[in-house]
PDB file with SEQRES, HELIX, SHEET and CRYST1 records, atoms N, CA, C and O in Angstrom:
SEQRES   1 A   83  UNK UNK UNK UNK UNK UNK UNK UNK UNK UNK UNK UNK UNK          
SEQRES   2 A   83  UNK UNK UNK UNK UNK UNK UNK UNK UNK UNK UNK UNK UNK          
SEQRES   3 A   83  UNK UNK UNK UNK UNK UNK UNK UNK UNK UNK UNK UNK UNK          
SEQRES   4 A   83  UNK UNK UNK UNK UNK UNK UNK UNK UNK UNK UNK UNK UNK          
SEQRES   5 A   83  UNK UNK UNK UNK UNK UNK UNK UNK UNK UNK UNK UNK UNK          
SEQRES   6 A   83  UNK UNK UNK UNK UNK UNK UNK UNK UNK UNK UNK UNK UNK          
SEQRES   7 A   83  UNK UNK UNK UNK UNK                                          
HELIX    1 AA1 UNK A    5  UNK A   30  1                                  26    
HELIX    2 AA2 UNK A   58  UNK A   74  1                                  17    
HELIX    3 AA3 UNK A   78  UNK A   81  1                                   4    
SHEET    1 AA1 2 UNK A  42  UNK A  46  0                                        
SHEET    2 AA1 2 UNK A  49  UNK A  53 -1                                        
CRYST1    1.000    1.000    1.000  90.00  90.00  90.00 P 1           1          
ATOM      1  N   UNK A   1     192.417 131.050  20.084  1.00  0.00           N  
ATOM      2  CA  UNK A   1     192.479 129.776  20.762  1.00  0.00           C  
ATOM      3  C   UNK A   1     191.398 128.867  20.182  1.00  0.00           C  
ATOM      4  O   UNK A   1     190.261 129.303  19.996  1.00  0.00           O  
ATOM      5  N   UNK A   2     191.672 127.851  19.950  1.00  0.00           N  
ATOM      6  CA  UNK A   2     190.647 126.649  19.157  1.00  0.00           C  
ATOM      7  C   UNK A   2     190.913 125.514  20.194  1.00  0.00           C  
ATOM      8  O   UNK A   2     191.859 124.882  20.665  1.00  0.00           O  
ATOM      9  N   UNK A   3     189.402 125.615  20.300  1.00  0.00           N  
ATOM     10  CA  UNK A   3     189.293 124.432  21.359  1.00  0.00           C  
ATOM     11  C   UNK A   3     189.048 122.870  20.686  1.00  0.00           C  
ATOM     12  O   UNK A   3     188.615 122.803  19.536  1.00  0.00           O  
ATOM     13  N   UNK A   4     189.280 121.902  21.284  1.00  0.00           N  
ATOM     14  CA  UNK A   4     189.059 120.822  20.533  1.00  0.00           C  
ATOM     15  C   UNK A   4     187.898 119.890  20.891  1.00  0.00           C  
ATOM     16  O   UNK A   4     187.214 120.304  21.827  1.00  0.00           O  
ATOM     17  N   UNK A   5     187.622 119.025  20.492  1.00  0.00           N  
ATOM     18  CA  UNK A   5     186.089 118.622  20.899  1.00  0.00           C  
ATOM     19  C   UNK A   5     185.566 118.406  22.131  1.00  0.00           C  
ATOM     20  O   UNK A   5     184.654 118.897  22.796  1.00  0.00           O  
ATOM     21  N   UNK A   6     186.577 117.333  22.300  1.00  0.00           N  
ATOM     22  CA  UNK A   6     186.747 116.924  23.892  1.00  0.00           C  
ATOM     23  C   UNK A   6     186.352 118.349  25.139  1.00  0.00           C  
ATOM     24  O   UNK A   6     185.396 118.422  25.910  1.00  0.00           O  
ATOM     25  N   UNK A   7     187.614 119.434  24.907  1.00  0.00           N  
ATOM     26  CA  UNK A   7     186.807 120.491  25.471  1.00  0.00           C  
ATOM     27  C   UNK A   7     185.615 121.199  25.489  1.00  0.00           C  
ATOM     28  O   UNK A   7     184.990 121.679  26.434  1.00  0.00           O  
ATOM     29  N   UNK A   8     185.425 121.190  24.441  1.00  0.00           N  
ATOM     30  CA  UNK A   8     183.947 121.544  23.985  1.00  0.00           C  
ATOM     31  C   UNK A   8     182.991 120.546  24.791  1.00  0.00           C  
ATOM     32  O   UNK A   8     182.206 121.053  25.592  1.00  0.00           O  
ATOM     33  N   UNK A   9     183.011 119.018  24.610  1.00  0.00           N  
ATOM     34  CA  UNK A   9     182.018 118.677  25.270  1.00  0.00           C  
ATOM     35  C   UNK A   9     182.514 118.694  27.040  1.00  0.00           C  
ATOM     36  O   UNK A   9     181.588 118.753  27.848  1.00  0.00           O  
ATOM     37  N   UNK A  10     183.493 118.659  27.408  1.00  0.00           N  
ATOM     38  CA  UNK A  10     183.617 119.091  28.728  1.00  0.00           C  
ATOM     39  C   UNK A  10     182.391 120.599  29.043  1.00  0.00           C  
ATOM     40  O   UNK A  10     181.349 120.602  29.698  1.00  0.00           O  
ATOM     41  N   UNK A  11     183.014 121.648  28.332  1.00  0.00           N  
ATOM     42  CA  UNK A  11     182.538 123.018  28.626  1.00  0.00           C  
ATOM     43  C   UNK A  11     180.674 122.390  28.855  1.00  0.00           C  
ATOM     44  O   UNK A  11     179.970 122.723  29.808  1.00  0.00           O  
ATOM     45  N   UNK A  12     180.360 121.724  28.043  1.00  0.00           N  
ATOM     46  CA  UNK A  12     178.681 121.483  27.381  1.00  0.00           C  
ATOM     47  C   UNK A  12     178.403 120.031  28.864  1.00  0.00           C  
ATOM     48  O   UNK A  12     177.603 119.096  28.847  1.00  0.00           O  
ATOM     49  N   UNK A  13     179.097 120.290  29.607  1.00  0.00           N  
ATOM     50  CA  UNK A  13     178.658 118.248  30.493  1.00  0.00           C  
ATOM     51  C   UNK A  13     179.041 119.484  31.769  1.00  0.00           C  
ATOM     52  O   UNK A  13     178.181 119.370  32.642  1.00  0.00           O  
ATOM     53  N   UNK A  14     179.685 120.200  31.998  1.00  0.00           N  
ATOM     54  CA  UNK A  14     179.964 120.722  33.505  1.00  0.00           C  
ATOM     55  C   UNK A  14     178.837 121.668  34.107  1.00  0.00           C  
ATOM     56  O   UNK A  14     178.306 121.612  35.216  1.00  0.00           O  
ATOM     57  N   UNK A  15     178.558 122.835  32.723  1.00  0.00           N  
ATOM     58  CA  UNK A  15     176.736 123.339  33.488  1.00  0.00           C  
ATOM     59  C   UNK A  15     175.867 122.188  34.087  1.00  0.00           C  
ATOM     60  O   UNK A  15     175.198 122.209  35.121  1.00  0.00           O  
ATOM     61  N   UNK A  16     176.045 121.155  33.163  1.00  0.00           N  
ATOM     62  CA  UNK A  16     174.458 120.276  33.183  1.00  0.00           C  
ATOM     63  C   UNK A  16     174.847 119.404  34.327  1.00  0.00           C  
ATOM     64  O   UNK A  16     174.114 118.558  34.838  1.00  0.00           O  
ATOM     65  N   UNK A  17     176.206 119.719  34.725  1.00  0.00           N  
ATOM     66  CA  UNK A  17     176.108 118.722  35.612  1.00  0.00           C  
ATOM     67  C   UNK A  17     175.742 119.486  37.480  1.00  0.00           C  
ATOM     68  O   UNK A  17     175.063 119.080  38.423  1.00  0.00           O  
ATOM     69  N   UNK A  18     176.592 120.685  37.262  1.00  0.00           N  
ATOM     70  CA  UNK A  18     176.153 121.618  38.000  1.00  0.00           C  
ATOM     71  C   UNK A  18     175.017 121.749  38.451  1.00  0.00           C  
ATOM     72  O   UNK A  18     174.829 121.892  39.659  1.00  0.00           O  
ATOM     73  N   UNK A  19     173.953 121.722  37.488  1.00  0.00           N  
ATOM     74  CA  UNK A  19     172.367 122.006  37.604  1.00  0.00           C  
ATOM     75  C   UNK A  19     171.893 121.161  38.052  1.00  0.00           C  
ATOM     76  O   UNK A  19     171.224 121.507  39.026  1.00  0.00           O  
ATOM     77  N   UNK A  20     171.867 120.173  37.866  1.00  0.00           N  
ATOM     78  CA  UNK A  20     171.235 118.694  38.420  1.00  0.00           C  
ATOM     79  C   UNK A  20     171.349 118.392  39.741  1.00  0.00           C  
ATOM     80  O   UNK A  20     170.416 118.058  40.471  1.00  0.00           O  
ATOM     81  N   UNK A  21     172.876 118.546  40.155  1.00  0.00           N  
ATOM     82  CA  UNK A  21     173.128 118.972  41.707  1.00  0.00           C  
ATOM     83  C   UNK A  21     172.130 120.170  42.602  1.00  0.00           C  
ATOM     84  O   UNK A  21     171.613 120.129  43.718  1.00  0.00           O  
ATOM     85  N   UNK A  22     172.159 121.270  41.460  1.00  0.00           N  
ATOM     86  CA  UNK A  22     171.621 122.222  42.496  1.00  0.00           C  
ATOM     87  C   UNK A  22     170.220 122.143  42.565  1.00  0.00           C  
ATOM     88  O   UNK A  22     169.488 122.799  43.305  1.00  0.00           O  
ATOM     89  N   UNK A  23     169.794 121.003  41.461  1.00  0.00           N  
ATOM     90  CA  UNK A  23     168.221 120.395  41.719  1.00  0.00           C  
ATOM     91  C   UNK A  23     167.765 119.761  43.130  1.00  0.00           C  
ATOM     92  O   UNK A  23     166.811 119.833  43.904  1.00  0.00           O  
ATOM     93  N   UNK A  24     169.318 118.928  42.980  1.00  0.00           N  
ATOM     94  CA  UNK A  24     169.237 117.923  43.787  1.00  0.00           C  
ATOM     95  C   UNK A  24     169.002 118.617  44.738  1.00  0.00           C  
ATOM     96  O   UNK A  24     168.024 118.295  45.412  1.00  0.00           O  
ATOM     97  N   UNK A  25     169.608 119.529  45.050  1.00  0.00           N  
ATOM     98  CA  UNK A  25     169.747 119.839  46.368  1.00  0.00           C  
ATOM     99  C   UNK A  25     168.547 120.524  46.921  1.00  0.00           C  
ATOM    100  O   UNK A  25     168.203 120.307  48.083  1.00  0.00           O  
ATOM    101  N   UNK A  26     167.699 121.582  45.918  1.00  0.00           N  
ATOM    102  CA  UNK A  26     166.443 121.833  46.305  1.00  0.00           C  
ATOM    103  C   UNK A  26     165.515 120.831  46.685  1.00  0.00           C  
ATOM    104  O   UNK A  26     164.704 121.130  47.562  1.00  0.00           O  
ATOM    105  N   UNK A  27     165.482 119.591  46.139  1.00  0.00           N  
ATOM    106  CA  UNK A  27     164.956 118.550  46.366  1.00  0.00           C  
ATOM    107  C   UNK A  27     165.005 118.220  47.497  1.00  0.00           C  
ATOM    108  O   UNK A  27     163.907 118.041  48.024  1.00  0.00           O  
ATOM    109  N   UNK A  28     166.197 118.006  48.325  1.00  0.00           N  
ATOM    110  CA  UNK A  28     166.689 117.727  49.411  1.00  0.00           C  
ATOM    111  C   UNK A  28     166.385 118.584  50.382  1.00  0.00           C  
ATOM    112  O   UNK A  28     166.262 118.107  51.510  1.00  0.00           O  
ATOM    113  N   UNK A  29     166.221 119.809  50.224  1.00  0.00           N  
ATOM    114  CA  UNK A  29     166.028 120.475  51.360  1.00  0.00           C  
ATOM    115  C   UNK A  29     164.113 120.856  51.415  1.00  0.00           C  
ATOM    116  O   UNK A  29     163.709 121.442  52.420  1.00  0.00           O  
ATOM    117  N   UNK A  30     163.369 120.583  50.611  1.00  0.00           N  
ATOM    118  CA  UNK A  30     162.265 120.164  50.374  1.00  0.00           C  
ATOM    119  C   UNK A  30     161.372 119.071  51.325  1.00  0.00           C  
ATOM    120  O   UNK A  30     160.413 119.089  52.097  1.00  0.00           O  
ATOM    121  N   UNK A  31     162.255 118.194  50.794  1.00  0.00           N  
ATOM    122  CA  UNK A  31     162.212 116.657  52.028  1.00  0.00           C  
ATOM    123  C   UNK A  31     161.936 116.929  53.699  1.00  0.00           C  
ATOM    124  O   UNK A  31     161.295 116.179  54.435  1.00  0.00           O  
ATOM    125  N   UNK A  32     162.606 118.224  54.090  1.00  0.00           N  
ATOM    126  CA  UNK A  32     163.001 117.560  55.619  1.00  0.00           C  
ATOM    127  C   UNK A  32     161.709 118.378  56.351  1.00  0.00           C  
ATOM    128  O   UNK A  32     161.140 119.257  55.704  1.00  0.00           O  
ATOM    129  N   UNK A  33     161.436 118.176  57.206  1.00  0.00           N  
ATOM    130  CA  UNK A  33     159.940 118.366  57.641  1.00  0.00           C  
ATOM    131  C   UNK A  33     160.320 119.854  58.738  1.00  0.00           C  
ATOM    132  O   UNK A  33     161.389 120.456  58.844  1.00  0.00           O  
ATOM    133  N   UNK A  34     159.115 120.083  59.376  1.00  0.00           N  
ATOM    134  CA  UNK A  34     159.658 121.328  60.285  1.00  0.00           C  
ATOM    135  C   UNK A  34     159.240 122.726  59.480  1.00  0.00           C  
ATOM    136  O   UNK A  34     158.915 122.735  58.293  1.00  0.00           O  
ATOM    137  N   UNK A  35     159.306 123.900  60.329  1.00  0.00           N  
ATOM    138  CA  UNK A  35     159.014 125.132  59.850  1.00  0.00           C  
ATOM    139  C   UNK A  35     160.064 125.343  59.460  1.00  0.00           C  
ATOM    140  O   UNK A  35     161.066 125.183  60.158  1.00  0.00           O  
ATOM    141  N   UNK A  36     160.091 125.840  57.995  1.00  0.00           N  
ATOM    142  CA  UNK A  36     160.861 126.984  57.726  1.00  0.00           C  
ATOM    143  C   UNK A  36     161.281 128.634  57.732  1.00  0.00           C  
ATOM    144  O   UNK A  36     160.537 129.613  57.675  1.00  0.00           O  
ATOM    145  N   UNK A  37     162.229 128.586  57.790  1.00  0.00           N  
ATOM    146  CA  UNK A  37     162.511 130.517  57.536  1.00  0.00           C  
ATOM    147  C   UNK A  37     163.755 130.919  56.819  1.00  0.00           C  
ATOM    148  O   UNK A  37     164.942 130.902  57.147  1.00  0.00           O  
ATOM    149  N   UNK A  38     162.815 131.466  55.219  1.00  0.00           N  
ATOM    150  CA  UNK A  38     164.263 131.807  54.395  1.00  0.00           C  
ATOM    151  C   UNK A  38     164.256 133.574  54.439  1.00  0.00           C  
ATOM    152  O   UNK A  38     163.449 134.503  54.479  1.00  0.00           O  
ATOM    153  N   UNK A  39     165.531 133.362  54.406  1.00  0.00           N  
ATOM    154  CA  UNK A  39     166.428 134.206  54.474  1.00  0.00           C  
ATOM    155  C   UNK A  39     167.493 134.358  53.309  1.00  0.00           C  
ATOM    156  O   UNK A  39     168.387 133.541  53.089  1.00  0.00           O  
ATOM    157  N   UNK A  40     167.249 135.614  52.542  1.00  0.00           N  
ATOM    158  CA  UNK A  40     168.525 135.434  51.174  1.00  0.00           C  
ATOM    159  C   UNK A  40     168.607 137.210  50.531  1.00  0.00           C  
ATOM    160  O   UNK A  40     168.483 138.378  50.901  1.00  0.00           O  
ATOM    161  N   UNK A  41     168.899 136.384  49.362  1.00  0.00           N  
ATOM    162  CA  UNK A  41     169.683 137.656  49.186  1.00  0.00           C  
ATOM    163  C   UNK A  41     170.242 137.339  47.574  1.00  0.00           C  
ATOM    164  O   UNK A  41     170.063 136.205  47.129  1.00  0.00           O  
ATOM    165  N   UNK A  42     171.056 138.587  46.554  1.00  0.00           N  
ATOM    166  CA  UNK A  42     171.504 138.182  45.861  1.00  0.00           C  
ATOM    167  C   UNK A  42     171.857 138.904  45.072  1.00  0.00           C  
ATOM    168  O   UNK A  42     171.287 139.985  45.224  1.00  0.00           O  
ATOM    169  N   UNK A  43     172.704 138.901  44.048  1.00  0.00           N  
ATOM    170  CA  UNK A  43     173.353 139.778  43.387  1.00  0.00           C  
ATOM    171  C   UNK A  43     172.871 139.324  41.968  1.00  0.00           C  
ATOM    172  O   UNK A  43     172.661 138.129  41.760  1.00  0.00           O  
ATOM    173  N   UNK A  44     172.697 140.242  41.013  1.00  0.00           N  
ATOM    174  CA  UNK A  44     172.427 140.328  39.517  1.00  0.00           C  
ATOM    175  C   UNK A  44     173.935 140.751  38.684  1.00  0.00           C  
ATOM    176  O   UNK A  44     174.353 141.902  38.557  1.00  0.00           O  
ATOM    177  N   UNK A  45     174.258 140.146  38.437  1.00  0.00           N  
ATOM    178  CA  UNK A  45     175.570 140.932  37.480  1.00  0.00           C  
ATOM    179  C   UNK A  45     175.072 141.416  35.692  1.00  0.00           C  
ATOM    180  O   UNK A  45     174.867 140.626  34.770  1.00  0.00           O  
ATOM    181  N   UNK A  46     175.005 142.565  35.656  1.00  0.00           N  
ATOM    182  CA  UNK A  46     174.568 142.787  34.252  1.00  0.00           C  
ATOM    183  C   UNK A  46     175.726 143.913  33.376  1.00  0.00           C  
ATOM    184  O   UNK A  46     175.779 145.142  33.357  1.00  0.00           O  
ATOM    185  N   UNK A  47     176.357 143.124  32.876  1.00  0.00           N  
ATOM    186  CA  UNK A  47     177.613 143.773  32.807  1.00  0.00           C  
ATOM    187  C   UNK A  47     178.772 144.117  34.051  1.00  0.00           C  
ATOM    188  O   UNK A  47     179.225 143.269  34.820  1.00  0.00           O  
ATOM    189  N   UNK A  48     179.008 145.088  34.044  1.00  0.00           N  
ATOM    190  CA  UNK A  48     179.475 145.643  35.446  1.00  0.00           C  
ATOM    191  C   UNK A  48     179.088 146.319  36.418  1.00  0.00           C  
ATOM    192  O   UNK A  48     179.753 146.730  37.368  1.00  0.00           O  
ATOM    193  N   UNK A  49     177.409 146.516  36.078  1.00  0.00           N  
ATOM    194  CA  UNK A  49     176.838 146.749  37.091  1.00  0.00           C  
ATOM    195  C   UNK A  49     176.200 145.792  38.119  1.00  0.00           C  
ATOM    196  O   UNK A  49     175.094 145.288  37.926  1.00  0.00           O  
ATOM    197  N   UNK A  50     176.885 145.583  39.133  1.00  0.00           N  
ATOM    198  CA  UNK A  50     175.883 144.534  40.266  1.00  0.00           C  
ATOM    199  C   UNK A  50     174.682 145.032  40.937  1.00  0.00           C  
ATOM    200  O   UNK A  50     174.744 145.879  41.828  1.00  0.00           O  
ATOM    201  N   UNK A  51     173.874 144.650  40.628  1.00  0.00           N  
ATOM    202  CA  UNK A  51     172.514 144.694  41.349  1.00  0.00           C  
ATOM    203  C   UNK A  51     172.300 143.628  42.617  1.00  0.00           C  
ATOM    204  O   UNK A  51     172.069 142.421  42.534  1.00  0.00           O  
ATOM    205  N   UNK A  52     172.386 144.100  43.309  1.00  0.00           N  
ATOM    206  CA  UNK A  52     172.251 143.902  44.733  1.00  0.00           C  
ATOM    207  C   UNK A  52     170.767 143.822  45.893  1.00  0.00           C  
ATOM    208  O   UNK A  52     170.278 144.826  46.410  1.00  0.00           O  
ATOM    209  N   UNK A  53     170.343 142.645  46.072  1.00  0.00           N  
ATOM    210  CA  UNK A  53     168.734 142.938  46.792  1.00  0.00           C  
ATOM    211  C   UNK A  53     169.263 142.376  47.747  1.00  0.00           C  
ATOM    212  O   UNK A  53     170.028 141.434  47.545  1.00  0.00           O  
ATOM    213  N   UNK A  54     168.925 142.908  49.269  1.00  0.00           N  
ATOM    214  CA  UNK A  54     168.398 142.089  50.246  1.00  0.00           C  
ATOM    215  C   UNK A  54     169.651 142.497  51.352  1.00  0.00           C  
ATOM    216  O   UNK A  54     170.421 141.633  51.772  1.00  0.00           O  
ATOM    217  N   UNK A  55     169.737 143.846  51.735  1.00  0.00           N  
ATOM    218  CA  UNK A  55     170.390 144.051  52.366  1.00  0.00           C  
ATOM    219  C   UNK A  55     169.933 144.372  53.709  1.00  0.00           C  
ATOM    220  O   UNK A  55     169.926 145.438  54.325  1.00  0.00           O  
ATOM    221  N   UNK A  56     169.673 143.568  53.919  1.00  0.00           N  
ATOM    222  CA  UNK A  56     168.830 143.785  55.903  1.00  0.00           C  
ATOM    223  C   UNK A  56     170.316 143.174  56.662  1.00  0.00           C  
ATOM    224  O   UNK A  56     170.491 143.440  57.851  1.00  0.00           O  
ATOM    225  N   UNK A  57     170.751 142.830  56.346  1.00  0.00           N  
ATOM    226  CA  UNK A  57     171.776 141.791  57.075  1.00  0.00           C  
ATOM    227  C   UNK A  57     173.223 142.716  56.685  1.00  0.00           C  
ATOM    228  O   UNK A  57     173.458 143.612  55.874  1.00  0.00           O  
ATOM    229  N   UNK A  58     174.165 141.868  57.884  1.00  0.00           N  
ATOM    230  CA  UNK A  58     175.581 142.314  57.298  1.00  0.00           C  
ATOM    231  C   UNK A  58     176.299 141.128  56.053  1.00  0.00           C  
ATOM    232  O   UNK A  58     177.327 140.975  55.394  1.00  0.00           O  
ATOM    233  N   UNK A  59     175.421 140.701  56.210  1.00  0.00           N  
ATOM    234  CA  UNK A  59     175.741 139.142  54.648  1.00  0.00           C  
ATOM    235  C   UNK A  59     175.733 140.357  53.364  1.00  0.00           C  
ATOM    236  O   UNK A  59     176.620 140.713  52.588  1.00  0.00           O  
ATOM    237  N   UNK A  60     174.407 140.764  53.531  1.00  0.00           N  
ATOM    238  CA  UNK A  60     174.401 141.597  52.241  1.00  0.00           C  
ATOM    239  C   UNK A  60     175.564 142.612  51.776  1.00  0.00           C  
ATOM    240  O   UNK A  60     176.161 142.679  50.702  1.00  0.00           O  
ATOM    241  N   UNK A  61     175.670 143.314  52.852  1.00  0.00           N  
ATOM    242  CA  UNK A  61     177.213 144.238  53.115  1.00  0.00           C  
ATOM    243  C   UNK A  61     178.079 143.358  52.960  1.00  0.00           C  
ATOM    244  O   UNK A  61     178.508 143.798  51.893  1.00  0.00           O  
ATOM    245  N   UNK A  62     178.922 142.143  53.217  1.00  0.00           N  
ATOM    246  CA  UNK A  62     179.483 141.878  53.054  1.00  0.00           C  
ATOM    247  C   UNK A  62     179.715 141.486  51.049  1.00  0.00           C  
ATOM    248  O   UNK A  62     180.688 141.700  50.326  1.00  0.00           O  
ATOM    249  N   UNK A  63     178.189 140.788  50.690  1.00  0.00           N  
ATOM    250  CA  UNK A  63     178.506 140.303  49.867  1.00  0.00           C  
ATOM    251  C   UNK A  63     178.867 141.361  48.442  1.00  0.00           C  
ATOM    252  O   UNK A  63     179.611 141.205  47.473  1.00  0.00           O  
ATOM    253  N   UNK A  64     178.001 142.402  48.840  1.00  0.00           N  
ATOM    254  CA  UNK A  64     178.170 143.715  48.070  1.00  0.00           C  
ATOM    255  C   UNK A  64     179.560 144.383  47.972  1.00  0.00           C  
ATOM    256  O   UNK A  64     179.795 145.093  46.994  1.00  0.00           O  
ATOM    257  N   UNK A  65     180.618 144.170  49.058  1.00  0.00           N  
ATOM    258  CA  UNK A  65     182.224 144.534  49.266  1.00  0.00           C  
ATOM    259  C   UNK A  65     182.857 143.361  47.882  1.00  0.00           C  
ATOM    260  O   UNK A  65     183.447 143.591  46.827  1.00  0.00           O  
ATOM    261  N   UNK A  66     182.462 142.303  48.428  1.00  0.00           N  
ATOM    262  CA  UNK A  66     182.970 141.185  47.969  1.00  0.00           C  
ATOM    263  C   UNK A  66     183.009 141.670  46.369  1.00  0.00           C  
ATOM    264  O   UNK A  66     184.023 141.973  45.740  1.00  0.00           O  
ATOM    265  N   UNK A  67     181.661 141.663  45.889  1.00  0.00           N  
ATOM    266  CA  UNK A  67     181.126 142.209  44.041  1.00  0.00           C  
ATOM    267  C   UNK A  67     182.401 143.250  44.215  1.00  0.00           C  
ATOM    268  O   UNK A  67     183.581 142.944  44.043  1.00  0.00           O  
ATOM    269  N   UNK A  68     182.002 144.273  44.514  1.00  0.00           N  
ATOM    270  CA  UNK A  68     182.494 145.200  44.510  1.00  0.00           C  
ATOM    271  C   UNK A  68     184.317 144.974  44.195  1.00  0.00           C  
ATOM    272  O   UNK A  68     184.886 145.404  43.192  1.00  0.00           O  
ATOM    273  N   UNK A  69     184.841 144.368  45.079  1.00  0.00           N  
ATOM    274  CA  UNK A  69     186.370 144.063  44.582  1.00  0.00           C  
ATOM    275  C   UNK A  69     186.701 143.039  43.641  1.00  0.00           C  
ATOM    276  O   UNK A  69     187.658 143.000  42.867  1.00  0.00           O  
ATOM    277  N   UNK A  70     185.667 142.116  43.834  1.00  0.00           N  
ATOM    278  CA  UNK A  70     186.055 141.148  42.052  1.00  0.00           C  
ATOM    279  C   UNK A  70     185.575 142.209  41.205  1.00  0.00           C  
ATOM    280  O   UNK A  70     186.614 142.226  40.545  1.00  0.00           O  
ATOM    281  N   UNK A  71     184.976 142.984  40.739  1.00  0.00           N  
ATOM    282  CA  UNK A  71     184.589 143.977  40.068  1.00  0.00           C  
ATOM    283  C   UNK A  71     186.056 144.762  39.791  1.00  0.00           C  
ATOM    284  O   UNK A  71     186.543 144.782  38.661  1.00  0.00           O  
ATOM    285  N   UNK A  72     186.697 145.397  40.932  1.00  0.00           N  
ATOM    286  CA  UNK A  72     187.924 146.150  40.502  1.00  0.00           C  
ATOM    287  C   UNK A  72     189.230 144.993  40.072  1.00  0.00           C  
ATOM    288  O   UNK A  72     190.228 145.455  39.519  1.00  0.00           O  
ATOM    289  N   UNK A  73     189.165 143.775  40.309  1.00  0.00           N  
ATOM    290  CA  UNK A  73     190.499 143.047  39.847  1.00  0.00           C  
ATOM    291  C   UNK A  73     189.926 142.721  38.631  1.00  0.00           C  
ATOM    292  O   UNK A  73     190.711 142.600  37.690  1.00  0.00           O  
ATOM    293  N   UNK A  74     188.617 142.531  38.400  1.00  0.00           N  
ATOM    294  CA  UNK A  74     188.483 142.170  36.849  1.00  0.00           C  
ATOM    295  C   UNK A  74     188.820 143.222  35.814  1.00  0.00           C  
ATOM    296  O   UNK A  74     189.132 143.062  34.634  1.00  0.00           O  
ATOM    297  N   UNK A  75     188.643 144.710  36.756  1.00  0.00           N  
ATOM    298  CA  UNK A  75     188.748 145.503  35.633  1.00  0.00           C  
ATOM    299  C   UNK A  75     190.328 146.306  35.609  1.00  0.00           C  
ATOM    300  O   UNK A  75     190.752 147.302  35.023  1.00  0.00           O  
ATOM    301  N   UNK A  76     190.903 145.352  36.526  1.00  0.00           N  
ATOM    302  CA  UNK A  76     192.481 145.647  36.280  1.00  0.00           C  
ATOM    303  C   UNK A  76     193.161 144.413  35.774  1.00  0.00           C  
ATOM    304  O   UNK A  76     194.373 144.217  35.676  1.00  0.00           O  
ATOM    305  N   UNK A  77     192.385 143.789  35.535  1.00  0.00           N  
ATOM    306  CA  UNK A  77     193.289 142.130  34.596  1.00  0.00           C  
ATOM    307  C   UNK A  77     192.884 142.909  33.149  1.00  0.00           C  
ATOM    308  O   UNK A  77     193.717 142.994  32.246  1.00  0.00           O  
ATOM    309  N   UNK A  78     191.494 143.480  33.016  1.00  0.00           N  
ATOM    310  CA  UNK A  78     191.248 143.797  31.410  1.00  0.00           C  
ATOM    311  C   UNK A  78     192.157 144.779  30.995  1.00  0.00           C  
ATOM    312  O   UNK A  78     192.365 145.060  29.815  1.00  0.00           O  
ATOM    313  N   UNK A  79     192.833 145.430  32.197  1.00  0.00           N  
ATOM    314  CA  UNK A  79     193.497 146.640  31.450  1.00  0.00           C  
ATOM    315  C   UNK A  79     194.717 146.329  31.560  1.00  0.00           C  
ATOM    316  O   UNK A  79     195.573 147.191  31.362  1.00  0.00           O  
ATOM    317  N   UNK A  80     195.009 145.231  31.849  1.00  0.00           N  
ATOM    318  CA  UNK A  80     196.567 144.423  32.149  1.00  0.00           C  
ATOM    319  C   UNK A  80     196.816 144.014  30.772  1.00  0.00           C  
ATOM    320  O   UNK A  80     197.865 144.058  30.129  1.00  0.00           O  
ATOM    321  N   UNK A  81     195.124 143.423  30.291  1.00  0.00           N  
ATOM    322  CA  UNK A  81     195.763 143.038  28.931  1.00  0.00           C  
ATOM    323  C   UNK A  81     195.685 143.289  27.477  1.00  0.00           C  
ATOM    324  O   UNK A  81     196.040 142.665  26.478  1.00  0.00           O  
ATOM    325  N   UNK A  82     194.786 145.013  27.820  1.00  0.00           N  
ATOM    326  CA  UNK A  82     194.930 145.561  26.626  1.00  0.00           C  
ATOM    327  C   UNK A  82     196.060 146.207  26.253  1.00  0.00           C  
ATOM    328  O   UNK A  82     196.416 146.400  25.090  1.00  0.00           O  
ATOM    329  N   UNK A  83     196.630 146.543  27.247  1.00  0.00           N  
ATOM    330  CA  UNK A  83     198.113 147.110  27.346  1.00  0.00           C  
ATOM    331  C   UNK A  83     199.251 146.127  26.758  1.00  0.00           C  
ATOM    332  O   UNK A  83     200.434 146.467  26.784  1.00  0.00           O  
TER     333      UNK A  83                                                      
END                                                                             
């Protein structure tokens, strides 16, 4: 598949545009006054292994199911199409 420029600079303008937002948005939540309390969590994907921190919660369980089954449809689309 050969992409043509236009796509190319699409692919190269949609991270950067992504990022700037999710600046924004730290920015924004920076701003608002009051105590905070974070709470998170998060997954590492390194290959097909997900690395998973922060499981005090049922978020974490949940989000770990979640990996866990995009994990098995990805690895039944790859074998959909080596076949």
């Amino acid at each position: 598949m050969i992409l043509s420029v236009q796509d190319v600079i699409v692919l190269m303008i949609i991270p950067f545009i992504l990022f700037l937002i999710g600046v924004l948005l730290i920015f924004l939540s920076l701003a608002r006054e009051g105590t905070r309390e974070v709470k998170g969590g998060g997954v590492i994907l390194i290959g097909p292994i997900p690395i998973i921190f922060s499981l005090k919660n049922i978020k974490g369980i949940i989000l770990s199911t979640l990996i866990l089954v995009l994990l098995i449809l990805i690895l039944i689309k790859l074998l959909a199409t080596v076949r």
